[in-house]
C-alpha positions as CSV (number, residue, x, y, z in Angstrom):
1,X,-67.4,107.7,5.5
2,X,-64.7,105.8,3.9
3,X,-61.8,106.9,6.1
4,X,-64.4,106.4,9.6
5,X,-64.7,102.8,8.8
6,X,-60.9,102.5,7.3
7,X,-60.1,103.7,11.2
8,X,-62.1,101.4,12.4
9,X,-61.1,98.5,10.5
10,X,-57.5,99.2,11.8
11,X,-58.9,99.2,15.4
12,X,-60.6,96.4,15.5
13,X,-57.4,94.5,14.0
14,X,-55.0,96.6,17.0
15,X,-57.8,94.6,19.2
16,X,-57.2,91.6,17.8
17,X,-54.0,91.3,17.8
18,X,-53.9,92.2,21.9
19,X,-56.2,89.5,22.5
20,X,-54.4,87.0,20.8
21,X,-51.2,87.8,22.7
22,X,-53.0,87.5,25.6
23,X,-53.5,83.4,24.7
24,X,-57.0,83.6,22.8
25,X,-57.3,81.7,19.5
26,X,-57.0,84.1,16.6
27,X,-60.7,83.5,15.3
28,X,-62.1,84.7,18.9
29,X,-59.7,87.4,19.3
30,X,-61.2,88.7,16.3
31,X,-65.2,87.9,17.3
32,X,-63.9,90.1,20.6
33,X,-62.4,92.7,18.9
34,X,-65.5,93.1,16.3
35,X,-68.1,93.4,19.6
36,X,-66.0,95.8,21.5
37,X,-65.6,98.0,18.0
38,X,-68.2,97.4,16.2
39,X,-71.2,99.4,18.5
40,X,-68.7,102.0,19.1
41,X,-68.7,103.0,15.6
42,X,-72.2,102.9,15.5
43,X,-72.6,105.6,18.2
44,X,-69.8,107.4,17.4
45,X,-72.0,108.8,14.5
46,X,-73.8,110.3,17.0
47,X,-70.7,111.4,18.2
48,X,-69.9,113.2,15.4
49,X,-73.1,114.7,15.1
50,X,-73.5,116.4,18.2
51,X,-71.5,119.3,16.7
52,X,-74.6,120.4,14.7
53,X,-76.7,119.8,17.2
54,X,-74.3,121.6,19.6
55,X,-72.2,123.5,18.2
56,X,-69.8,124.9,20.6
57,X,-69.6,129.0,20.9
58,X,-67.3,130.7,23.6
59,X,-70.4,132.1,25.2
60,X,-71.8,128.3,25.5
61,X,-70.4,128.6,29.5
62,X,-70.5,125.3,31.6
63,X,-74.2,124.0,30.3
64,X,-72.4,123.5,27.4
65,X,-69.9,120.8,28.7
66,X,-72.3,119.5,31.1
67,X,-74.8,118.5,28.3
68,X,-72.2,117.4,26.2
69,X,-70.4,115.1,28.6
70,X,-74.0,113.8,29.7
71,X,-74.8,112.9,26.0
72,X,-71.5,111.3,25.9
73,X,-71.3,108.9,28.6
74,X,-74.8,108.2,27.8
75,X,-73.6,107.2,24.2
76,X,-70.6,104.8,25.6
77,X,-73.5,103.4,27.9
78,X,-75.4,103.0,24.8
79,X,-72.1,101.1,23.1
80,X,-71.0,99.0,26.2
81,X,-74.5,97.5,26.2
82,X,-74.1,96.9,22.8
83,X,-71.1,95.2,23.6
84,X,-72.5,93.0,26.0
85,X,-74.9,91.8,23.7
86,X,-72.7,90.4,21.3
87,X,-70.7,88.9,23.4
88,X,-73.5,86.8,24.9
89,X,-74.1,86.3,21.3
90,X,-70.9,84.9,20.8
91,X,-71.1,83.1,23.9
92,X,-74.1,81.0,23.1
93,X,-72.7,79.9,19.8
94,X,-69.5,79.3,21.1
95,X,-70.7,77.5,24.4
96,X,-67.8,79.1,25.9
97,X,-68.9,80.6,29.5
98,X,-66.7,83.6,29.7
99,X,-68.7,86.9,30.3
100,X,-66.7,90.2,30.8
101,X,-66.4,90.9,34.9
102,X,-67.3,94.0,36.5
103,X,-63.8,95.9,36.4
104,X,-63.3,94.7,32.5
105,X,-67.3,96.5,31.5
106,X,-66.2,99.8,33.7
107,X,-63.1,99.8,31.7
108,X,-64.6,99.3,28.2
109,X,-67.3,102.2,29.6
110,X,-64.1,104.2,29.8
111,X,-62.0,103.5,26.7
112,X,-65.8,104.0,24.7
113,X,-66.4,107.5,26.8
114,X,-62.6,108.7,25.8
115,X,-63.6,107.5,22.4
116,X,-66.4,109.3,21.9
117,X,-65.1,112.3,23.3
118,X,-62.4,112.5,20.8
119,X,-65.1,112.1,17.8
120,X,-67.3,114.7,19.3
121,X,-63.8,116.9,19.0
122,X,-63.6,115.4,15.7
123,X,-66.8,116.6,14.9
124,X,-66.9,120.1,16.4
125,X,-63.2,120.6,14.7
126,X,-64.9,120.0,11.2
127,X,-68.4,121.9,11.9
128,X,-66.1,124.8,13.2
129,X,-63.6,124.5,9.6
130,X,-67.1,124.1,7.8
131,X,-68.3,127.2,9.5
132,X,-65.8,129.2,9.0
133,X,-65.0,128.2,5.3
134,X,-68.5,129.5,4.8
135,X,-68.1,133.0,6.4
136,X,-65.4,133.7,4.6
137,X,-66.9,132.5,1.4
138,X,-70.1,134.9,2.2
139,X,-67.1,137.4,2.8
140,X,-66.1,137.3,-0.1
141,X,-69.1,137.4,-1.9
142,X,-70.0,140.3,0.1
143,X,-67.0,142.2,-1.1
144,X,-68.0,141.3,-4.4
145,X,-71.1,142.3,-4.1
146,X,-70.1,145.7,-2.3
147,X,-67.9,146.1,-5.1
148,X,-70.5,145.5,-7.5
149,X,-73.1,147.7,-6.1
150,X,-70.3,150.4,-5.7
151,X,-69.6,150.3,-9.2
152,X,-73.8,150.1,-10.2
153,X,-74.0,153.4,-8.4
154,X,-71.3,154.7,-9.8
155,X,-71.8,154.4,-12.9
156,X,-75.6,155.2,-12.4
157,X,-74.8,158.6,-10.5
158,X,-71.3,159.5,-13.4
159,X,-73.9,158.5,-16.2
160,X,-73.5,160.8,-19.1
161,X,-77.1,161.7,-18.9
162,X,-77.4,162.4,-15.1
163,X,-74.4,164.7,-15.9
164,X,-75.8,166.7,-18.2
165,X,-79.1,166.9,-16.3
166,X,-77.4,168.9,-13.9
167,X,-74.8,170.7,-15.7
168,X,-78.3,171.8,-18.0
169,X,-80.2,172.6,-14.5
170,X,-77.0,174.4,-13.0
171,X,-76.4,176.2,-15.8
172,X,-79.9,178.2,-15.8
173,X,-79.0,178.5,-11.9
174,X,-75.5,180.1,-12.0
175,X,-77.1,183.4,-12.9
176,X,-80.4,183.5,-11.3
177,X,-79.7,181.7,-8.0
178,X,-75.8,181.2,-7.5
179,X,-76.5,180.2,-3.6
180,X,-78.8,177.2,-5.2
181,X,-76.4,176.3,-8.0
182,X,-73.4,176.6,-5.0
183,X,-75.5,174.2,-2.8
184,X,-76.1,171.4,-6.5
185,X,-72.7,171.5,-7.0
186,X,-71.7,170.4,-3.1
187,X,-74.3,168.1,-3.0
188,X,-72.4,166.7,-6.6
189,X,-69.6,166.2,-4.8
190,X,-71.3,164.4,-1.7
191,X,-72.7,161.7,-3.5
192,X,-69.3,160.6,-5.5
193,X,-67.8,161.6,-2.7
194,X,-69.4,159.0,-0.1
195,X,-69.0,156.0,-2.6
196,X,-64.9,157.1,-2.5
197,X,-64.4,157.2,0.9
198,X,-67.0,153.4,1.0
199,X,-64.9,152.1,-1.7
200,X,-61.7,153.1,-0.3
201,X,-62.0,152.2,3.7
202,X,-64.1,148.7,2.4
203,X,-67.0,149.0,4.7
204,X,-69.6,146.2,4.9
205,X,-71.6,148.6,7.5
206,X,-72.4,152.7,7.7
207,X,-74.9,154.7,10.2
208,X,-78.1,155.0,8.7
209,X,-77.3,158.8,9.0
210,X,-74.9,159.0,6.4
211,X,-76.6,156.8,4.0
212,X,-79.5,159.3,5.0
213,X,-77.7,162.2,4.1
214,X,-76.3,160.8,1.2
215,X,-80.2,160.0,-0.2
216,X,-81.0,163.5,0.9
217,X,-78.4,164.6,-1.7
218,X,-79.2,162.5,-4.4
219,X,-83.0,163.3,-4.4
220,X,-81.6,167.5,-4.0
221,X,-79.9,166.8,-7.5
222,X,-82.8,165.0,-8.8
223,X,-85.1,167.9,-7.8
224,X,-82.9,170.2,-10.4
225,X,-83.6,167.8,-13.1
226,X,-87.3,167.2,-11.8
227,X,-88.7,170.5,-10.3
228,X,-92.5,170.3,-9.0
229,X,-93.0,167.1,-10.2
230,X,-90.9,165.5,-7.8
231,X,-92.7,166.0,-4.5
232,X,-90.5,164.1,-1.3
233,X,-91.4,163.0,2.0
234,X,-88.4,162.0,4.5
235,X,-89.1,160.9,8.2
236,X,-87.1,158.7,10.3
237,X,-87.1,158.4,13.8
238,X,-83.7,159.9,15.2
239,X,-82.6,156.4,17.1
240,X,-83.4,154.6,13.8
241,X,-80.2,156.8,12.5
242,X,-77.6,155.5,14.5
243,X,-78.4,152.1,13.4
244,X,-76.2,150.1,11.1
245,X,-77.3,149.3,7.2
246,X,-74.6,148.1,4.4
247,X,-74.0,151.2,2.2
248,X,-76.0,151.8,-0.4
249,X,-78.8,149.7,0.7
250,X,-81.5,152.7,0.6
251,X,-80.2,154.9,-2.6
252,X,-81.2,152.1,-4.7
253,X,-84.7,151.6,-4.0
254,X,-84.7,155.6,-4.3
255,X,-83.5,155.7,-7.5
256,X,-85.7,152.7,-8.5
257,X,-89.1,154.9,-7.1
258,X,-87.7,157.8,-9.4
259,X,-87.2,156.4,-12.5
260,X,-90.4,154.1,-12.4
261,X,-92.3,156.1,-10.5
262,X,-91.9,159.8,-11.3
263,X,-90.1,160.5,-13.9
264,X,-92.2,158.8,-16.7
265,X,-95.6,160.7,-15.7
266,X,-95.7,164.6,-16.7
267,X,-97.1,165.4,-13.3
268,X,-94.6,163.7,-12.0
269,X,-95.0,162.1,-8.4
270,X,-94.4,161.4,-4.9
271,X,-91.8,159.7,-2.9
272,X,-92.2,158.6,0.7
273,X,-89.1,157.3,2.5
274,X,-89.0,156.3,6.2
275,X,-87.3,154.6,8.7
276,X,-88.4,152.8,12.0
277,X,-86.5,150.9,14.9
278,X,-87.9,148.3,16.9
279,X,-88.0,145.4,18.8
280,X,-84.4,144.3,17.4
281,X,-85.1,145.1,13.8
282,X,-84.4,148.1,11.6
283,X,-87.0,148.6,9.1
284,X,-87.0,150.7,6.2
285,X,-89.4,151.9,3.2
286,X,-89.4,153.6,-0.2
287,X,-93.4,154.2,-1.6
288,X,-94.3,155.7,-4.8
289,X,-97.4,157.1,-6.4
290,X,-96.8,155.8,-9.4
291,X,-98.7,153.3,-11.8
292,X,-96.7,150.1,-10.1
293,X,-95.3,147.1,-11.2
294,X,-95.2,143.3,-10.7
295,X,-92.5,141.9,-8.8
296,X,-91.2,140.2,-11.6
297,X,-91.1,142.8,-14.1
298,X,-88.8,144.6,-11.6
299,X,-86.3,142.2,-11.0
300,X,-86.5,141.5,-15.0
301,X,-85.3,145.4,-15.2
302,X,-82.3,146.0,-16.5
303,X,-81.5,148.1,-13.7
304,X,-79.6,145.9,-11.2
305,X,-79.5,148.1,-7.7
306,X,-82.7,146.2,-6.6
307,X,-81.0,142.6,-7.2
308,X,-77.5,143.5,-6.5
309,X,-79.5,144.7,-3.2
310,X,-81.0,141.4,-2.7
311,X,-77.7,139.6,-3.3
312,X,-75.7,141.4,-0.6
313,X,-78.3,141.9,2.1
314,X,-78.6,137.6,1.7
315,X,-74.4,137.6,1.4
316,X,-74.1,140.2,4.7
317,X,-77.4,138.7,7.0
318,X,-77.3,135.0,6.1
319,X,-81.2,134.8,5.6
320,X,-81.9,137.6,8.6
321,X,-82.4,139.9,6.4
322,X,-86.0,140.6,4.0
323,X,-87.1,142.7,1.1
324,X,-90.9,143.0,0.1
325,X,-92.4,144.6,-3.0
326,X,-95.9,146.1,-2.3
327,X,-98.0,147.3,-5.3
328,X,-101.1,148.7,-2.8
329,X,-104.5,148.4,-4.4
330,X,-105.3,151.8,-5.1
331,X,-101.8,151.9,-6.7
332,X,-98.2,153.3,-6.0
333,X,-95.2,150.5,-5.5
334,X,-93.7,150.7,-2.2
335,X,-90.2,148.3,-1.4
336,X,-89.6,147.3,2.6
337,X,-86.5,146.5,4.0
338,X,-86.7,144.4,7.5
339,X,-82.9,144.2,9.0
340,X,-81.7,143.4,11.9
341,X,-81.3,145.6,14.3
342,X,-77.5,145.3,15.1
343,X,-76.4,148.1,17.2
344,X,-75.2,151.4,16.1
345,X,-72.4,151.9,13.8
346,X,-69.1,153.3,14.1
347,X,-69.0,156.3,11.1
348,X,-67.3,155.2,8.3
């Protein structure tokens, strides 16, 4: 604000000294240069602030510049009138009768239009540096957070203890059912395999088809560790699986449904798991059978896939984006993930 009425302090003294090289006295030069400045600072505000009201996109088309252009020239009308008034102001107090003629107002309607137009560029300029400064901070953060989450699962799926779990469960299959202990040991290698190839090419986005297959995988190992007491329902609609997700947004809330939900209870439990597209949203769901939880004990866990979840679905959809805890009456804990529907994804 500082530097908008610094420039306008050094146009109204440019005005000044025109007018008193044209033969005014220096005091009225200056009362003439304040009331042809002065309302077009006012309105230039506006100016300024028709970039959030309209910021410019290069699908805007010509509606764009018409409205623009209209707003505009009604804002110089808006300063020349302002004009006017102050210099029948000055008039009266002066006693001097010398109003503007009718070439001299459709000139200051012009200088004020050009004016205006180059605060509106101004303006659109700065909204367009703001907007992008903030994309590539939420970028950034995104990386983080994808780098974050990478590492979460990482660590949760190299875990000593998930390990052994399967070593231990592989170990009494090598012998008794080598194709089933063949099939553990590939879907092993899926699962740290997908978060390499993530982690290595830096993708923000995946088919729901590979994050599908890579669930599949991880609830196959879990089933080693688990037997009968983990008891699995997948459905999703083939067109929801060509739809993009950011990777590892559905292994989480998996995981999450396991450890809270079946793996505490010796007769263990049931996992539902489904996926829908509609309407211009993608929505998925992870429901348990379990005892439940309130939403605050869950993001209190020490587990952080549901909040690093949180954080990069906010960082990636800027607000588009929504995750709902359910804890259903009858009992269970179900989590729901409404995304937008952005078209289909290129594999990763």
């Amino acid at each position: 604000m500082a530097a908008y009425a610094a420039a306008w302090l050094v146009l109204i003294g440019v005005y000044t000294a025109l007018f008193a090289a044209g033969g005014l006295p220096v005091a009225r030069a200056a009362r003439g240069a304040a009331a042809a400045a002065l309302p077009t600072a006012v309105v230039g505000l506006a100016a300024l602030g028709l970039a959030r009201r309209w910021p410019w996109s290069p699908g805007g088309g010509p509606w764009f510049w018409v409205r623009l252009l209209a707003a505009l020239f009604g804002l110089a009308a808006v300063a020349v009138t302002g004009w006017l008034l102050l210099v029948e102001i000055d008039l009266r107090v002066s006693g001097v009768e010398r109003r503007p003629m009718g070439p001299i107002i459709a000139w200051q309607l012009v200088i004020d239009f050009l004016l205006l137009l180059s605060l509106a560029g101004v303006g659109h300029a700065r909204h367009a540096s703001e907007a992008l400064r903030r994309a590539r901070e939420a970028a950034a953060r995104a990386d983080s957070l994808r780098a974050r989450a990478q590492l979460e699962l990482l660590r949760s799926q190299v875990h000593p203890h998930f390990i052994l779990n399967v070593l231990h469960a592989l170990l009494g299959l090598v012998r008794r059912d080598p194709a089933t202990a063949e099939r553990a040991l590939e879907r092993l290698g899926e699962l740290l395999r997908f978060g390499s190839e993530v982690h290595q090419g830096g993708a923000d986005w995946v088919p729901l088809s590979r994050e599908w297959d890579f669930v599949k995988s991880y609830l196959e190992l879990e089933g080693l560790r688990l037997g009968d007491r983990l008891r699995v329902s997948l459905d999703a609609e083939p067109d929801a699986l060509l739809a993009s997700v950011p990777p590892f947004a559905l292994q989480p809330l998996v995981e999450n449904a396991i450890v809270h939900g079946v793996a505490p209870r010796a007769s263990g439990g049931r996992i539902e798991v489904s996926a829908r597209r509609a309407g211009g949203r993608l929505r998925l769901s992870v429901r348990d059978d379990g005892p439940g939880a309130a939403e605050a004990a869950v993001l209190a866990s020490p587990r952080m896939g549901l909040r690093l979840l949180r954080e990069r679905l906010a960082a990636l959809y800027g607000g588009r984006a929504f995750v709902r805890l359910e804890t259903p009456p009858g009992g269970g804990f179900a989590v729901l993930l409404d995304l937008p529907d952005d078209g289909t994804a290129d594999a990763a």
